[in-house]
C-alpha positions in Angstrom: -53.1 -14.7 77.4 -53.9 -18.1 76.9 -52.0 -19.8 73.4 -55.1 -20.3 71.8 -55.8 -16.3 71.9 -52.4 -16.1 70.4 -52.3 -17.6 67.4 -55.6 -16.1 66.6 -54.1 -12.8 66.8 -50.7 -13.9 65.1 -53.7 -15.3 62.1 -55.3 -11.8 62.0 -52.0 -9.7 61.5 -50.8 -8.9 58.1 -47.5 -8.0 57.8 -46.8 -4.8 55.0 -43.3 -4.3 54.2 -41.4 -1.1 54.1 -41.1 0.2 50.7 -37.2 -0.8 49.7 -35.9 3.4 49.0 -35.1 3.9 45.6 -32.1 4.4 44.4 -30.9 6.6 41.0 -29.1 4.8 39.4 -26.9 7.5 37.9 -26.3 8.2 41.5 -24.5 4.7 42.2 -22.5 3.0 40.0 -22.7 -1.1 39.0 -19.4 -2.5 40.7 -19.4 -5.1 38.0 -19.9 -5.2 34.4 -20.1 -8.7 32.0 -17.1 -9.0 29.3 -18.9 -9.7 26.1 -15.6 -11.2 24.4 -15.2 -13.6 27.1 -18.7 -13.6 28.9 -16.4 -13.2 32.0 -17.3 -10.6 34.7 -15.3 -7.2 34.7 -14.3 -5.0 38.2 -15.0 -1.2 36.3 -12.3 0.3 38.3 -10.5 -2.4 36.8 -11.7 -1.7 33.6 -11.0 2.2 34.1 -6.9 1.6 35.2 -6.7 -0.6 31.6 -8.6 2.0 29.6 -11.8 0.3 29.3 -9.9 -2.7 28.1 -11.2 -6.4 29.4 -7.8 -7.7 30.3 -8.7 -11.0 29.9 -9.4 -11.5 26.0 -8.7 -7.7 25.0 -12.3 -6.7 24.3 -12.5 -3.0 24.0 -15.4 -1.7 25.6 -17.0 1.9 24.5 -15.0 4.5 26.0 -16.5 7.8 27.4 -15.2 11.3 25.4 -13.7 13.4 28.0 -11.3 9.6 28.9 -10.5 9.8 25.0 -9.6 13.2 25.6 -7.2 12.3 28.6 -5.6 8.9 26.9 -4.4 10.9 23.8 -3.4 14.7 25.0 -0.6 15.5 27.2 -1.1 15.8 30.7 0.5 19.5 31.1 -1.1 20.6 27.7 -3.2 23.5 27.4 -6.5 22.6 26.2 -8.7 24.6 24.7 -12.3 23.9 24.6 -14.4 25.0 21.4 -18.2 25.7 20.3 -19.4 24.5 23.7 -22.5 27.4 23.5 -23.4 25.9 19.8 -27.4 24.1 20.2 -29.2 22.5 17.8 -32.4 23.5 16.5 -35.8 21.1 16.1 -36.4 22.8 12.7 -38.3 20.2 11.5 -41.2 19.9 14.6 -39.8 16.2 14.4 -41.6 13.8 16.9 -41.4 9.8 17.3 -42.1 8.1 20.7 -40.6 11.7 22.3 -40.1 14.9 20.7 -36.9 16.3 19.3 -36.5 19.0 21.8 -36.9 16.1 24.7 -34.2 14.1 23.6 -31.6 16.8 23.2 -32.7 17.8 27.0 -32.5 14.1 27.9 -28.8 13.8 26.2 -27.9 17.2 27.8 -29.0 16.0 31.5 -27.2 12.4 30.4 -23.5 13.9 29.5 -23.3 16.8 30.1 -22.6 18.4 26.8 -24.2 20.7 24.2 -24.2 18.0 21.4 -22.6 14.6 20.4 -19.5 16.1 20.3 -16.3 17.4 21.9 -13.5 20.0 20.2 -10.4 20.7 21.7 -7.1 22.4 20.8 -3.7 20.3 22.7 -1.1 18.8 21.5 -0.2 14.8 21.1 3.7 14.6 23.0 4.3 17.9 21.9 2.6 18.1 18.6 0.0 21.1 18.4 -3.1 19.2 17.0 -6.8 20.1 16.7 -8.7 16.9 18.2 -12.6 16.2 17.7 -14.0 13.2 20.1 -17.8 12.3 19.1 -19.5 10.9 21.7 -21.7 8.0 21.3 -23.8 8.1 24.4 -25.1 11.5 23.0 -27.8 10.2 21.2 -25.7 7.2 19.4 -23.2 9.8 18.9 -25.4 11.0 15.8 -24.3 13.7 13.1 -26.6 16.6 13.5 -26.1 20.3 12.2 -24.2 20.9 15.3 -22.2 18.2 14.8 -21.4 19.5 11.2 -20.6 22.9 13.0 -18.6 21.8 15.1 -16.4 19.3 12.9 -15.9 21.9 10.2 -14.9 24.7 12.3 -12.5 22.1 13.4 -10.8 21.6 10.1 -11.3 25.2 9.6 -9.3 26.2 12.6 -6.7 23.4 12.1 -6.1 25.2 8.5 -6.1 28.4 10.0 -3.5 27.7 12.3 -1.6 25.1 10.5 -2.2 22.5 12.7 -3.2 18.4 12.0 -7.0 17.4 12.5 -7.5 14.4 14.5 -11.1 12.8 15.3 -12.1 9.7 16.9 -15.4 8.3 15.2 -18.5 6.8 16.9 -21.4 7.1 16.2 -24.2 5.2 14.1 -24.8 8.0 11.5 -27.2 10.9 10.7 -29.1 11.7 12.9 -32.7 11.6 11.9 -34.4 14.0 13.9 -33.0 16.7 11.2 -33.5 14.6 8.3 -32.2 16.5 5.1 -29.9 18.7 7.3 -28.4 16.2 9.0 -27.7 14.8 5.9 -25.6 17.9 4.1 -22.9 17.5 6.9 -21.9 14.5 4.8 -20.7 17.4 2.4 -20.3 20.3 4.1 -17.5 18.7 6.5 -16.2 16.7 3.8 -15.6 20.0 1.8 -13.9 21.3 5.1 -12.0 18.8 5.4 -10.4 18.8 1.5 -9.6 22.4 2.1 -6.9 21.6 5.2 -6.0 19.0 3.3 -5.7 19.9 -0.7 -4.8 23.9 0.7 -3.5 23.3 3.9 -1.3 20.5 3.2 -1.8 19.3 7.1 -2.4 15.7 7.9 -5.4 14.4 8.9 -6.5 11.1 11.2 -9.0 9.6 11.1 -9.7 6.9 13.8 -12.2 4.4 14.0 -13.9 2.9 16.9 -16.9 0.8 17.6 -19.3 1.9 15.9 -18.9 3.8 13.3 -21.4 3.8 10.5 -24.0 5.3 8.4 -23.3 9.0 7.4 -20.3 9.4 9.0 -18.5 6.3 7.4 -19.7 7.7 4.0 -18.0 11.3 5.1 -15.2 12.4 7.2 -14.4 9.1 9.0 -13.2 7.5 5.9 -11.4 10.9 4.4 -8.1 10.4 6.6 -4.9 10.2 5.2 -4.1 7.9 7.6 -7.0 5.8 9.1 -6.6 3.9 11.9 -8.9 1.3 13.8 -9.8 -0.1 17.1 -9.5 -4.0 17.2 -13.1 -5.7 16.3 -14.9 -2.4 15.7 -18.3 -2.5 13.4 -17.3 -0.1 10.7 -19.6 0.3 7.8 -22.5 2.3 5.6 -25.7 0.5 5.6 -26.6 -2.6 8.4 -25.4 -6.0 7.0 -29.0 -7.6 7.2 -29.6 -4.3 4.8 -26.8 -5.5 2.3 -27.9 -9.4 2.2 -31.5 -8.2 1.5 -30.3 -6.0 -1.2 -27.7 -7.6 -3.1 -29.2 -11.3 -2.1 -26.1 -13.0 -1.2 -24.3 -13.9 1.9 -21.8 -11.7 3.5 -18.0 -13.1 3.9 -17.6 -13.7 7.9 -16.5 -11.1 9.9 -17.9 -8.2 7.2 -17.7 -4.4 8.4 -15.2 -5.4 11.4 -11.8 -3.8 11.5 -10.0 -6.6 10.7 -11.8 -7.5 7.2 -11.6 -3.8 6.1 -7.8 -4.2 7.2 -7.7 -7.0 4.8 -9.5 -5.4 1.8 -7.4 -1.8 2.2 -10.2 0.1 3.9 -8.3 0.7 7.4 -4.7 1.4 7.2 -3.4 -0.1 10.9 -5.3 -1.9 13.7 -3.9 -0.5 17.2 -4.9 -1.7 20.4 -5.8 1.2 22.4 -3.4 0.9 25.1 -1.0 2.0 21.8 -3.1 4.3 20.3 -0.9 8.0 21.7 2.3 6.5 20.9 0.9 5.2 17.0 -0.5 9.0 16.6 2.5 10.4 17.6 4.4 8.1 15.7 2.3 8.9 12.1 2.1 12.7 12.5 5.9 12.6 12.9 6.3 11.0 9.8 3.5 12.8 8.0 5.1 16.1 9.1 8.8 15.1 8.3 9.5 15.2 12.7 12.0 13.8 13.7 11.3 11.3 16.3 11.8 10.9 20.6 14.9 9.3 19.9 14.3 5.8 20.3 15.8 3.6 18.2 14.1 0.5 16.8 16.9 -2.4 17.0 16.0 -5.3 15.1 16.5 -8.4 17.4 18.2 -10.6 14.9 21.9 -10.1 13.6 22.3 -8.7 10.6 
């Protein structure tokens, strides 16, 4: 074939390229993830060994419910799991860009769980406590009838068998989809709640992680006789823009984080959550008159 004829064939051919196969990407996991304290990249399984924690600047990243779970209960406890079979309801017909019904199917398929929200029965180095998780990557970890369901029979069941409540708070609020019964949780747990603690007499915590706002910081979340905070977490009712709009002034810097609610007596302690089983441990000993492990706090100057 003489080179002429070649190039005219080479001219005629048009290459088609294989269709790159697609991947799920629930099915393989990002290797890296970008710090957005210190705009630095983050190894996850690095991130996983320090407890979601950048160890670079400290930024706590949003940790999943069942690793909450794990970080505060003993190992060899006996947990018991409660009101996994609960469901909500769309009694409303709601609809926006999907309907109700899709987006509980949606969260289901996403987490694994029956709503934004996770009850278990353990103890906390040795303390027998009832301990609620909410779980933000449920639909923003929203308070729904379920939610409400679950939380009271929480406080119910810590009252019933003496026990102190604990719950870790995240979520952005109410959750819409249920409008008007979404919003009655605000009372119906928060009338729970005053029962363990006005009847009961059992301590409750209360702690605060990024975010936690809307109807659940006007309820429950800020109920605790002790409340406790992650660093730099967005803690507040209504959006800040919401606020300016409404009261037409400027905010002070750093409104609705941890440390300025810290400041103003909102939030009782600030613990990094690397410290956060030993601090629980620590306050439910002293709100229970325990006595503690043992170990001695020796101040480092003479006397």
């Amino acid at each position: 074939m003489s080179g002429h004829r070649w190039f005219e064939q080479r001219n005629d051919f048009v290459a088609t390229p294989s269709p790159a196969p697609r991947r799920n990407p629930d099915e393989v996991p990002e290797l890296f993830t970008r710090c957005p304290g210190c705009n630095e990249p983050a190894y996850r399984e690095v991130l996983v060994e320090f407890l979601d924690v950048c160890p670079g600047c400290g930024h706590h990243f949003r940790m999943d419910a069942e690793a909450r779970v794990t970080m505060l209960m003993d190992n060899d406890c006996e947990q018991e799991r409660h009101d996994t079979h609960i469901r909500s309801v769309d009694a409303l017909g709601f609809r926006d860009s999907k309907t109700y019904p899709d987006r509980i199917r949606a969260a289901d398929k996403k987490t694994g769980r029956n709503d934004a929200f996770l009850s278990v029965s353990g103890t906390i180095e040795s303390i027998p406590v009832e301990l609620g998780v909410m779980d933000f990557a449920y639909m923003g970890g929203s308070m729904g009838s379920v939610v409400g369901e679950m939380l009271t029979r929480l406080y119910e069941r810590a009252l019933e068998r003496k026990r102190p409540a604990i719950v870790v708070c995240a979520s952005g609020g109410a959750r819409m989809q249920e409008g008007v019964l979404s919003l009655m949780q605000m009372a119906k747990t928060s009338a729970a709640l005053a029962r363990l603690q006005n009847v009961g007499r059992m301590p409750y915590i209360s702690i605060l992680t990024h975010p936690t706002t809307g109807g659940v910081a006007a309820s429950f979340a800020m109920l605790g006789d002790v409340i406790v905070a992650e660093p730099k977490a967005l803690i507040g009712f209504a959006g800040a823009r919401v606020i300016e709009q409404t009261i037409g002034q400027q905010l002070p810097e750093g409104f609705q984080t941890a440390e300025y609610l810290l400041d103003t007596g909102m939030v009782d302690r600030i613990v990094p959550r690397d410290e956060l089983r030993a601090s629980v441990a620590k306050i439910l000993r002293m709100l229970l008159n325990q006595p503690s492990t043992g170990l001695v706090e020796v101040d480092s100057e003479p006397a």
